[in-house]
Each structure stands twice: as structure tokens, then as C-alpha cells.
N, C-alpha and C positions, 0 to 999 in steps of 0.2 A: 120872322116873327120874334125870335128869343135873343137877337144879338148875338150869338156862337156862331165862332169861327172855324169850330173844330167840332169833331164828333168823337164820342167817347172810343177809346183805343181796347183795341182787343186784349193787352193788356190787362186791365182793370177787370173787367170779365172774368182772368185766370185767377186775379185776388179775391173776388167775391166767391167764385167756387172754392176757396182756399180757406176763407173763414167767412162766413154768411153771417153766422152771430157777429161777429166784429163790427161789419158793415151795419146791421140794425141799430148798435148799441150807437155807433155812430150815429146814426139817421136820428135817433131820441135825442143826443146832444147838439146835432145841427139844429133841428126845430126850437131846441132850447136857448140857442144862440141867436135865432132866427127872429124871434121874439123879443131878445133884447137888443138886439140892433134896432129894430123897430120905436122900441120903449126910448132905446136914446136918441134918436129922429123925434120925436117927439117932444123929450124934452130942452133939444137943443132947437128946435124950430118953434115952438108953443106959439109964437105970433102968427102963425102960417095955419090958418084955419083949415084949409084943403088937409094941408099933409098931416096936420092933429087926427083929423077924422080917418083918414087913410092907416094911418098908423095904427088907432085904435083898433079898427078891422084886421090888419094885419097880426096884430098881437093875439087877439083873443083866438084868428087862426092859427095860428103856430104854435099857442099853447096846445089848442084842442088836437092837431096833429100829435105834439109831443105826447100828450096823455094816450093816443092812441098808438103809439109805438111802445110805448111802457107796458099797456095791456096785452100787444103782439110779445113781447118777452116776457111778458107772468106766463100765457098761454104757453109759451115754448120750453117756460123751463130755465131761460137765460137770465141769471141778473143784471141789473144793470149797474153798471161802473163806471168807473173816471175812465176814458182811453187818451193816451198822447194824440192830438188831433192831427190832422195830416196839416203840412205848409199853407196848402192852398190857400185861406182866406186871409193869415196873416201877411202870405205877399201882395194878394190884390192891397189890402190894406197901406200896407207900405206906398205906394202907388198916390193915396191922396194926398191932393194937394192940400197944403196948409194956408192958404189966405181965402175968408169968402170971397163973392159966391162959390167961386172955384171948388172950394172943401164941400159946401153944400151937394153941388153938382155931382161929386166924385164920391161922396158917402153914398148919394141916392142912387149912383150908375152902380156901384160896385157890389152893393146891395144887391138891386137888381140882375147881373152879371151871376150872383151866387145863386138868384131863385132860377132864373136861366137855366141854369146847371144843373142844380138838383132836379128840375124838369125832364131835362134830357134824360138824367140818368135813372130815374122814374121810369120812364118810358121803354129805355131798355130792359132794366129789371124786370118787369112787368113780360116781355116779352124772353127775361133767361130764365129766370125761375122756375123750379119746374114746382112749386108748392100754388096752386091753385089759389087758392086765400091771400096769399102774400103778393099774387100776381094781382088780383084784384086791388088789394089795398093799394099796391103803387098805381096802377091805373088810375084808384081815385085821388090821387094826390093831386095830378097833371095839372085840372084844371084851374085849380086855384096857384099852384106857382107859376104858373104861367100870366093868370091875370095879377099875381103881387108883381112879375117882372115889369108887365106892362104900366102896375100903376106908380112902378119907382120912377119908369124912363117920363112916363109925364110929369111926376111932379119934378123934376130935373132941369124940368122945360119952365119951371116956373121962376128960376133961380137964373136963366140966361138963353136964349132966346135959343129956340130947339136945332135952330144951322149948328150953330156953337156948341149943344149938345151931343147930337149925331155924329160931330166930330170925334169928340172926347170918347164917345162911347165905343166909336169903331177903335181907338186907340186904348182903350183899354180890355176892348173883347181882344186884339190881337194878343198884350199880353196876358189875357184866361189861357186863352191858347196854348200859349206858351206854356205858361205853367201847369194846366192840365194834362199837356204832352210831355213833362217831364215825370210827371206823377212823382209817387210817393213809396216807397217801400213794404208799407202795411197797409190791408183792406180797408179804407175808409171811403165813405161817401163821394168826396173829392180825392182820393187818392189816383 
């Protein structure tokens, strides 16, 4: 269902027990990101009326998550700050192609591939956590990155016929993969 290739490494587990706060402040700056990836799909496709509307939705959820992570760190106590973000999404990045539709296809997989991720990693949290509230909120995250994944890979299909897609997409979940199995040195969301 998510396009992963891999599953989150027990690794990462040892980093969020290592710095929790970090990984939150994280989480507020992914959704912030989240959102503007969105905002620029949008205005680099504006003739594409499907993926305008899709976008829109997408945005206005990513903010409302972001505001709801900023409220989890008032509650906590943690401010929120700048953090160096992990590699992760600047290397899927690197990854797209640069001629349409191609670039199209590979912003909206890679996109995708990101909400993928954070799902997963939802999922688990939800199940390490031992703060009851914080297990819930990632629980409720799921279902909505799950359906932003799903509605990146369709509109992807819109840009080049979904054989062509499916290809692309297993070649770039192999290298999420990768790169999530190399991780990252510091607690972050993708790290």
C-alpha cells in the first residue's frame, strides 16, 4: 500500500529514545515542509485542475498537523527551533528528473515516497512511545499520510501512463530504501 521497501531500523528507535524532543521539533518542521511542497505542486501545475484541488487539501492539512505539533511542544515545555534536518529528503530530491513530464512524475513520487515514510514512522512511534497522548496523536496522523501518499501516486498517473509510473516509483522507493538504511546521525523524523 505505501510503496516501502524497507522498514524502519531499530536503529532509529535508539535515536528517538535519545532525544524525543528533537524528533517532535522535527515532526513540526516536516509538516512545515510538507505543506510547502504541496503549495509549489500547485503553483508549478495550476493548469492541472485535479492536482490544484488535491494540493489545496493537502496544504491546509499539513498546516493543521504543523499547528498541532507546536501545541504538543507549548504543552511539553519544548520550544520550537531551527534544527539541521536530516539528508533524507534533499537526497530523494536530487533524484528528480529535470525534463517534463518526467520532473512532474518524480516531484509527485517523491512527495509521495516522503508521506509514505512519515506513515510508517507514525505507526511505529505510536506503538514505542510510552506517553499515551503522544501515542495517540501519532496514531491519528496515519490515516491522512497515507491517503496524501495515495493521492500523490495518482496524480503521477496523470503526467504518464501509471505502467511508466509504477516503474519509476519501485526505482525510487528502492533508493528511500537506501537512504533510510543509511540514516542519519541525529534524532529526526527521517533520520
Amino acid at each position: 500500500m505505501l510503496s516501502l521497501q524497507s522498514t524502519t531500523p531499530p536503529r532509529w528507535l535508539a535515536q528517538v529514545d535519545a532525544a524525543l524532543h528533537d524528533v517532535i521539533i522535527d515532526h513540526a518542521h516536516c509538516e512545515k515542509k510538507a505543506a510547502g511542497v504541496a503549495m509549489n505542486l500547485l503553483f508549478s501545475y495550476v493548469d492541472h485542475v485535479d492536482l490544484a484541488r488535491s494540493m489545496t487539501e493537502i496544504v491546509n492539512e499539513e498546516l493543521e498537523h504543523f499547528r498541532l505539533v507546536l501545541d504538543i511542544l507549548e504543552r511539553r515545555g519544548v520550544p520550537f527551533r531551527k534544527l539541521k534536518p536530516s539528508s533524507y529528503g534533499a537526497r530523494l530530491h536530487e533524484l528528480i528528473r529535470k525534463d517534463e513530464p518526467g520532473r512532474a512524475v518524480d516531484r509527485l513520487l517523491v512527495a509521495g515516497l516522503i508521506e509514505a515514510r512519515s506513515c510508517e514512522r507514525f505507526s511505529v512511534l505510536a506503538d514505542h512511545v510510552a506517553d499515551a497522548d503522544l501515542a495517540d496523536f501519532y496514531r491519528s496522523l496515519f490515516e491522512s499520510e497515507a491517503r496524501h501518499h495515495s493521492t500523490y501516486v495518482r496524480l503521477a498517473c496523470t503526467f504518464q501512463p501509471e505502467e511508466e509510473v509504477r516503474r519509476r516509483l519501485h526505482e525510487l522507493a528502492a533508493a528511500e530504501a537506501t537512504i533510510i538504511g543509511e540514516g542519519d546521525p541525529f534524532a529526526r523524523m527521517h533520520s
